[in-house]
C-alpha positions as a LaTeX table, in Angstrom:
\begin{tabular}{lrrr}
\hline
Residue & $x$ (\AA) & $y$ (\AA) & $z$ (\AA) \\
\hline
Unk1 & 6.06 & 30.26 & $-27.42$ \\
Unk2 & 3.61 & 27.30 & $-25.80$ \\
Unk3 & 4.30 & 23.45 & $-27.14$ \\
Unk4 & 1.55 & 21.56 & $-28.23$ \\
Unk5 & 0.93 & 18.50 & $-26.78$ \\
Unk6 & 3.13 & 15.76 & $-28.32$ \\
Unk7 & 1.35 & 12.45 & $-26.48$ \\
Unk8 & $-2.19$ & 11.59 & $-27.38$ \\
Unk9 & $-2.69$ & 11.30 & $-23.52$ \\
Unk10 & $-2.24$ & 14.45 & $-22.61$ \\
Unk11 & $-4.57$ & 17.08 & $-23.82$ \\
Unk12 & $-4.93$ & 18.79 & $-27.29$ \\
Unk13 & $-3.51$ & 22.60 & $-27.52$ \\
Unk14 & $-1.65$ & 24.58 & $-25.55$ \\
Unk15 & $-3.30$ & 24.60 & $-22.21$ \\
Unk16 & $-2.86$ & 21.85 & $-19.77$ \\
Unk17 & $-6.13$ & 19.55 & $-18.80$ \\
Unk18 & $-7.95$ & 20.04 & $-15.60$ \\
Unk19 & $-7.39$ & 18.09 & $-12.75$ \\
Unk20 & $-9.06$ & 14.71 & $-12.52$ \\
Unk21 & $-9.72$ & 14.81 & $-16.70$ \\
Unk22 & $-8.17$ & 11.73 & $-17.41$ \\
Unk23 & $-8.42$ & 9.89 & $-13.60$ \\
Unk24 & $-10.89$ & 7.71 & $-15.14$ \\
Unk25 & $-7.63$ & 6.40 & $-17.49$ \\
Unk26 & $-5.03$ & 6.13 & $-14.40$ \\
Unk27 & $-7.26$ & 4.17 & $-12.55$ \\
Unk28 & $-8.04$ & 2.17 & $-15.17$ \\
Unk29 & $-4.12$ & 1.58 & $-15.92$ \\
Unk30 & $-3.59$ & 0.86 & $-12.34$ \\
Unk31 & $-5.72$ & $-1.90$ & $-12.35$ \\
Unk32 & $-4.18$ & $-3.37$ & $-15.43$ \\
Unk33 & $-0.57$ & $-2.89$ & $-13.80$ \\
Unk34 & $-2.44$ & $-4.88$ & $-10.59$ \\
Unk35 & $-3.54$ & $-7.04$ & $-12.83$ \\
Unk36 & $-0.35$ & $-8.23$ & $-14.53$ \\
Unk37 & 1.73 & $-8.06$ & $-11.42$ \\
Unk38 & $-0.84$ & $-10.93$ & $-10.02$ \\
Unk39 & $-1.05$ & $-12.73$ & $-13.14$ \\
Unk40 & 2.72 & $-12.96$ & $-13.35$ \\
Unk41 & 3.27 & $-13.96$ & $-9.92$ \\
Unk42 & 0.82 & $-16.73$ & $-10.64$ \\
Unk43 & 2.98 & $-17.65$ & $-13.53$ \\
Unk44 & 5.78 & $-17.69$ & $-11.98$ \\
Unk45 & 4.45 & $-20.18$ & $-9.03$ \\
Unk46 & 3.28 & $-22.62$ & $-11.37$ \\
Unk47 & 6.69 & $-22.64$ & $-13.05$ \\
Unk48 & 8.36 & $-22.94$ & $-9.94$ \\
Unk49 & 6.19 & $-25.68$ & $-8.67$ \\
Unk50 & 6.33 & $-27.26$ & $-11.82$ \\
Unk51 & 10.15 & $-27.42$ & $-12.38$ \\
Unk52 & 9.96 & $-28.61$ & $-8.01$ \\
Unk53 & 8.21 & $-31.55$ & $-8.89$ \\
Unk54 & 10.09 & $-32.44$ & $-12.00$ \\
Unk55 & 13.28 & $-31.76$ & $-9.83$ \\
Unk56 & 11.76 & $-34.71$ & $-7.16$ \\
Unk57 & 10.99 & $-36.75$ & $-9.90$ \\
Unk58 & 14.70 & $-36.94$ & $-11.27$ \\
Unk59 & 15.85 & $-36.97$ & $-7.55$ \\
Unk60 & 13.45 & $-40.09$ & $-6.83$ \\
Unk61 & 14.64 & $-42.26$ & $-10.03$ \\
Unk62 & 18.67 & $-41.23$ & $-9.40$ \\
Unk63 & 18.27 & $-42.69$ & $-6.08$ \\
Unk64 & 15.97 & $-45.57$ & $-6.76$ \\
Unk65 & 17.41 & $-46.82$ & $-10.16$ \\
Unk66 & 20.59 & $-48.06$ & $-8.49$ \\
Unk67 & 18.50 & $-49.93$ & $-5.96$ \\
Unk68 & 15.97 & $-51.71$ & $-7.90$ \\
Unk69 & 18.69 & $-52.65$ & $-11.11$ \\
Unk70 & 16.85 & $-49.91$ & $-13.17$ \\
Unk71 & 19.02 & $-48.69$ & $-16.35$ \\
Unk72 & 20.53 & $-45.37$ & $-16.05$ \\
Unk73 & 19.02 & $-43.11$ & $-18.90$ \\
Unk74 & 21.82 & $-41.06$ & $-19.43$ \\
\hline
\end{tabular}
């Protein structure tokens, strides 16, 4: 006995689809997957330039308080 198709990307009944039925789909998910990948490796720069700069900031003021009789915020 054939199984039916249980995803609703694959094809309805028991046969399987042609080739190149749904490449229109892949290729449409592969440039979403591109898409995210770049978007999240965008992210993740600004964060890390972001947290940098805050990092130099903190690094500035814990080396220049002590030199120009700033209070200590801590």
């Amino acid at each position: 006995m054939l199984a039916l198709a249980t995803s609703p990307f694959q094809c309805r009944g028991w046969r399987r689809c042609p080739l190149g039925m749904h490449s229109d789909m892949s290729w449409f998910a592969f440039a979403l997957v591109v898409l995210g990948v770049w978007l999240a490796i965008k992210v993740v720069d600004a964060l890390l330039k972001l947290a940098f700069w805050c990092l130099a900031l903190v690094a500035a003021y814990w080396f220049l308080a002590p030199l120009a009789g700033w209070s200590w915020p801590f």
